[in-house]
N, C-alpha and C positions, 0 to 999 in steps of 0.2 A: 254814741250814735245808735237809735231805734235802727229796727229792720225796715222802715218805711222808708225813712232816711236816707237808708243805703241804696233802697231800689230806686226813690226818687232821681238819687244823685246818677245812677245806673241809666234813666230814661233822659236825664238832663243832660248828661256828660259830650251826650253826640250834639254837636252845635245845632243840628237843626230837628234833633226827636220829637224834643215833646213840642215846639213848634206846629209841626206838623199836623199831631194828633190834634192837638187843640183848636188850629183852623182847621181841619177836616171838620171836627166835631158841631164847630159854630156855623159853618157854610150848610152842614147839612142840617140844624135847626132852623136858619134861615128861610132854607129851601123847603122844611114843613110847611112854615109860616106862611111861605109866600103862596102856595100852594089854598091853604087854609082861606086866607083873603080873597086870593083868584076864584075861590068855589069848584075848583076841577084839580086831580093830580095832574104833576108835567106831561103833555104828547096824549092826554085824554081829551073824547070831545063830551059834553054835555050840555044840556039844557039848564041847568044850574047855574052856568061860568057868567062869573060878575068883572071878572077882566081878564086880559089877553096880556102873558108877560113880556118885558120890552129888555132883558138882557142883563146884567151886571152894573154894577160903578164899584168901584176899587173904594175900599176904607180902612185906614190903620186903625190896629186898637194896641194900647199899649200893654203888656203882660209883665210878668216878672221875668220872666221866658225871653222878653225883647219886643218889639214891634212885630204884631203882624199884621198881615194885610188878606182881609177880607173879602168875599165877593158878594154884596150886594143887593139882594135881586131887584127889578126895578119891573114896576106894574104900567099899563100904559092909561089904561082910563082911570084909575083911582092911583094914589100915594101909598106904597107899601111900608107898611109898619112895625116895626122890633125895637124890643127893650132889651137886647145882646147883649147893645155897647154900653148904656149906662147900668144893665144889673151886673155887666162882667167880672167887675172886680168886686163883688160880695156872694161869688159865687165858685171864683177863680179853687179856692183850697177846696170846696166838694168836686168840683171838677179834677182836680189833679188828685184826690186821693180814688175818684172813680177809675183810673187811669192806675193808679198803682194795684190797682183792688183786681183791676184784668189780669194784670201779671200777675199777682200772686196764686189768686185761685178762680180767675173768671168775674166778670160782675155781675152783679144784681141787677136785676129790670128794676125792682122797686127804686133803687141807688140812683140809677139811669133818668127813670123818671119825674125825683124831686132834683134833679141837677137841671132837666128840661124846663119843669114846671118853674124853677127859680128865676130863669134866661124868659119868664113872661108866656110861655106859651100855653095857651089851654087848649081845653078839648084833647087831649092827646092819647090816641088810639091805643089799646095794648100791641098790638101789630107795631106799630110803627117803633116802639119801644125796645121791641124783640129784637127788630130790625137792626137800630143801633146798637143795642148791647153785643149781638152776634157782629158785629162790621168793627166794634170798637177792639172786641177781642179780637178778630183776624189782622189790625193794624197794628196793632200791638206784638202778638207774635211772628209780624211782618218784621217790623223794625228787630225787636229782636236777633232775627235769622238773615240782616239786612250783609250784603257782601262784605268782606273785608279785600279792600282794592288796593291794599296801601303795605309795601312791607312791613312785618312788625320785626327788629330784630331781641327786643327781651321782651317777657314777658313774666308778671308781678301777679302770685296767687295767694290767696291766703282764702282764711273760710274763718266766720264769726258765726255764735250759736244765740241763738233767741229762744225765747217761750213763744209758741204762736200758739193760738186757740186753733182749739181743733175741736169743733161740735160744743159738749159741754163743759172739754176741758183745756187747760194746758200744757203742750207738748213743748221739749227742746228740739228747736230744727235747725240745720245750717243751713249760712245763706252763703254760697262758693263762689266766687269774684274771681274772675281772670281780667288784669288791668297792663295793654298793652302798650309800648313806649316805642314810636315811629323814629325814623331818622333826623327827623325833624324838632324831635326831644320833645314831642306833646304827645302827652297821656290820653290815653279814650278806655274806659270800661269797656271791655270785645264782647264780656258775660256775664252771667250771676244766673246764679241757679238756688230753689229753694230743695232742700233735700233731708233724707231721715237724720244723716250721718254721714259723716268725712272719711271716705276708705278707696281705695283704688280703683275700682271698678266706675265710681262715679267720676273720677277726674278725668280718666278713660274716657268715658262716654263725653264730657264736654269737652276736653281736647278734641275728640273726633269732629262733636258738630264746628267748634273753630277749625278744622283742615275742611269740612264739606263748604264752608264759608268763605274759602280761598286762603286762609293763614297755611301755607303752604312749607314755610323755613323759619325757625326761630336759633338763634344766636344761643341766649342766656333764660335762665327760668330762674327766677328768684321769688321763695317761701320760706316757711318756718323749717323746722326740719321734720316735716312730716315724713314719714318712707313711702306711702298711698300716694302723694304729689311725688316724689323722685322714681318710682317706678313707673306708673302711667308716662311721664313726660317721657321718660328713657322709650319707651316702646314707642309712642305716638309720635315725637320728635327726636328719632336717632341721629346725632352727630351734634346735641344739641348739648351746653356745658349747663351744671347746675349751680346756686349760689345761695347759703342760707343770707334773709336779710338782714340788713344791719341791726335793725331792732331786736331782732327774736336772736341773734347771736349774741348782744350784749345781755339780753335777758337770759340766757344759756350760762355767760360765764359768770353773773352774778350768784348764780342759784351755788353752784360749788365755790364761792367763797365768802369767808365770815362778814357779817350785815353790815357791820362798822364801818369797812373798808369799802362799802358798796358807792357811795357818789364819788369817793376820788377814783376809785376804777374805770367807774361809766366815766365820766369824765376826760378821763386819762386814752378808753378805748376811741374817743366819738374823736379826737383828733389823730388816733393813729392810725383808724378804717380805712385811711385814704391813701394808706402807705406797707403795702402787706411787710418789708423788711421791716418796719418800724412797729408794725405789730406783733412781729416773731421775737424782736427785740423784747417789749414788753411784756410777752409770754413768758421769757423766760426769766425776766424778774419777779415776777408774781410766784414763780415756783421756787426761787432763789428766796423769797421772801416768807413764803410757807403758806401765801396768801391762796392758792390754788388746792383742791381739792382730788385732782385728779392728774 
């Protein structure tokens, strides 16, 4: 999985994220358009205006995202006109990668503009352009920094490194994930963060923004066995137990034991993780066996 991927999956994760952004996005193109036909912007008067607008009608459009539901605008002396809903879906992937392209590092007016110009609209002002790209980034690090209402009691971090372009070259950056598990046994991405490198001071700072966010008490922390993750969380969330995961533990005890032996181990560990006596058990055959390194 790309880093786009992951962020996508990061905007998607919350049932109703990128919903949101996306009809925000389409209402307020709408509202150019409608605006554009009228001859006058909204609560302006002029000598120019070729109609007087008459309110909304509700219209679903279907997304990958799910249905959503639209507002309309409706003109009173003339029939107001948008190509939204039939270009939407051959416009849908610049649109969501406009949308990922905020979070990662802001977006582009140019980006902005052929996503607009695609959804039909011409004449489109640089102003009005600015406008969106600045609104599109403030929704975005809205959501983002969006409450957490809901207790978490574990919570799942780990960090994955990419090449990103940086100017004229390419850089390795982490992308830092904190993926939290309700009472209710469903998963929501709380965070991700793009970053130089994976050390303490950084998991620190995003720990803090999820406690400014209302994550208030967490139970269990479960990551690789980083020591930057187990010290941040110890400070940030005192009284809180740590847990390496099951993946990065079996990939632990493969590493000190001979290759040959490695799938009947995995193997042998992914039915015993569920049984710490029956794990200690088999610890101590591996060592009885000579299969153990350490």
């Amino acid at each position: 999985m790309n880093l786009r991927d992951i962020v996508l999956n990061y905007l998607t994760d919350n049932e109703k994220g990128m919903q949101q952004l996306i009809t925000w996005f389409l209402n307020d193109v709408m509202n150019e358009e409608v605006a554009q036909q009228a001859g006058v912007p909204r609560h302006a008067r002029s000598s120019s205006r070729r109609a007087h607008r008459n309110g909304y009608r509700s219209r679903s459009l279907k997304t990958r995202f799910g249905d959503l539901i639209l507002q309309k605008p409706q003109l009173r002396e003339i029939p107001f006109e948008t190509k939204v809903f039939e270009r939407y879906s051959r416009t849908e992937k610049a649109l969501v990668n406009v949308i990922i392209e905020s979070y990662l590092q802001g977006v582009s007016t140019r980006n902005v503009e052929n996503v607009i110009s695609h959804l039909g609209v011409n004449q489109i002002s640089s102003s009005y352009v600015s406008k969106v790209a600045r609104e599109l980034d403030g929704k975005v690090t809205e959501f983002m920094e969006r409450t957490i209402d809901s207790h978490i009691p574990y919570l799942y971090v780990d960090a994955s490194y990419f090449k990103v372009r940086d100017g004229v070259k390419y850089v390795n950056k982490a992308l830092l994930v904190v993926v939290g598990v309700r009472t209710d046994g469903y998963r929501e991405i709380l965070g991700a963060r793009v970053a130089d490198a994976e050390h303490e001071l950084t998991w620190e700072g995003i720990f803090s923004d999820l406690k400014e966010r209302g994550l208030s008490k967490v139970d269990l922390i479960i990551s690789d066995g980083h020591t930057g993750i187990q010290s941040a969380a110890g400070k940030m969330f005192p009284g809180s137990s740590w847990q390496m995961c099951h993946v990065h533990f079996i990939r632990a005890v493969l590493r000190k034991a001979p290759r040959k032996h490695h799938k009947e181990i995995a193997e042998t560990l992914k039915e015993c993780l569920s049984d710490s006596g029956r794990l200690q058990e088999y610890a101590v055959q591996l060592d009885e066996r000579g299969l153990s390194r350490s």
